[in-house]
C-alpha angles and dihedrals in degrees: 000000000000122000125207128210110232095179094104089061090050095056089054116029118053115208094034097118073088077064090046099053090050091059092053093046086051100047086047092055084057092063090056123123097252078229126146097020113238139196127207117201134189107225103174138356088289100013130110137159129193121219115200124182111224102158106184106023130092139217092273088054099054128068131197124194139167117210127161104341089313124115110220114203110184128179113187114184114195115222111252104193101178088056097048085047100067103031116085108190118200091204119004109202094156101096096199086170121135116271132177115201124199125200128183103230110202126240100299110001109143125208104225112173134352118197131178117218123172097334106316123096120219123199113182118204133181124197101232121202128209111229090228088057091049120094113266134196116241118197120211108252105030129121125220109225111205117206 
């Protein structure tokens, strides 16, 4: 892997160890299982979903947290012994096995709703923003009154 020296950007831009840490996030997602395949759409202007396929595990196996501008997918199986007992597979394709998937959300992107259909999770975001974040026109000659 490659490794990039970002000491140029912090002799010149105050505030880029934000940029850092996207590079290490970034460097980290590298490093995932590529298990259960995923899509992402973009659905709107401001609109994604991610699909996940989780064939096999239910809503009470799978979390979904937001923490810090990360997205956090987690599927938990519980063992079930006296199932595995009695079935013999001839070939087992269907993985089933635990997984944890990290996305990087952007500055922000909400997650508004999340819903499971024959075996596939999806997760709809929208990037909502402020309206103080948003650009403004100023007119000459006005005067911003402040409350």
């Amino acid at each position: 892997m490659r490794t990039i020296d970002l000491s140029p950007l912090y002799r010149s831009f105050i505030g880029s160890d934000h940029l850092a840490s996207l590079v290490d996030a970034a460097s980290r997602a590298e490093k995932q299982s590529t298990y259960p395949p995923y899509n992402i759409e973009l659905l709107g202007d401001d609109k994604y979903r991610v699909t996940m396929a989780i064939a096999g595990f239910s809503k009470d196996d799978v979390s979904i947290e937001v923490q810090e501008n990360t997205l956090v997918i987690t599927g938990t199986r519980k063992p079930e012994e006296k199932e595995s007992a009695e079935r013999k597979f001839l070939h087992k394709g269907i993985s089933e096995r635990n997984f944890e998937r990290k996305f990087q959300l952007g500055d922000h992107v909400k997650v508004l709703a999340a819903d499971m259909e024959n075996g596939l999770l999806h997760i709809d975001m929208e990037r909502v923003i402020p309206e103080a974040k948003k650009p403004r026109q100023i007119e000459i000659g006005s005067r911003l009154i402040e409350s």
